[in-house]
N, C-alpha and C positions, 0 to 999 in steps of 0.2 A: 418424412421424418427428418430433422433437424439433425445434423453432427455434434458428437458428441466433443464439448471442450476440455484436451486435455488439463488435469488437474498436476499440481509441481506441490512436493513436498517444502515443508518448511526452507529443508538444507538447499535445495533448487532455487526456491527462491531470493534464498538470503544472497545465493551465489551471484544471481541477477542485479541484486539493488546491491550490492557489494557491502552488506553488512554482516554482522554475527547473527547467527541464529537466536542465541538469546537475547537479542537486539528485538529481532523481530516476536520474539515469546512477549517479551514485557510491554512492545508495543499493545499486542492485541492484550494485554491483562489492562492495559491503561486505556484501550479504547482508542489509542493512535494506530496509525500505519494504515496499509491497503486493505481491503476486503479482504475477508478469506473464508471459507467453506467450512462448515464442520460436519461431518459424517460420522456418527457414533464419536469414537475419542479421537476420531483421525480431524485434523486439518489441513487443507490444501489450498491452492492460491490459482487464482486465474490467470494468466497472462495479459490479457484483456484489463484486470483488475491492477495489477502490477504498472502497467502502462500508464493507468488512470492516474496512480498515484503521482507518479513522477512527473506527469503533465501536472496536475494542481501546483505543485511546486516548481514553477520555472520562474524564473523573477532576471530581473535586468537590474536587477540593482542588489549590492549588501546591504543597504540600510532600509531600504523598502520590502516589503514583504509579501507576497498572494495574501497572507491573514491577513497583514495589517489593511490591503486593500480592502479585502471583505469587509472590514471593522469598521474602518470609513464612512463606505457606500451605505452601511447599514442607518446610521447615524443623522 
């Protein structure tokens, strides 16, 4: 049997990516920000998932962007 992945409440999370919680609410009403779980009305966040997000967004430049890269290549 596989290990069970600890789940992080919103305020856990928010504490990790260092934003506001309602930061992270309005993300996910918008369909931005990291993955997250929803169990009946509960939502919780992976760490794994959290991670992911932060990796998509690394960039070496201000004026360049991981999107605008994807936008490119697509094109």
């Amino acid at each position: 049997m596989a290990a069970l992945t600890t789940l992080l409440t919103t305020q856990e999370a928010a504490e990790i990516l260092r934003v506001k919680e309602s930061t992270l609410e309005q993300w996910r009403w918008q369909g931005r920000g990291p993955q997250f779980v929803k169990l009946g009305r509960l939502v919780r966040y992976r760490l794994a998932d959290l991670e992911a997000y932060l990796a998509e967004r690394v960039s070496a430049s201000t004026t360049v962007t991981s999107h605008m890269l994807k936008c490119d290549s697509v094109g």
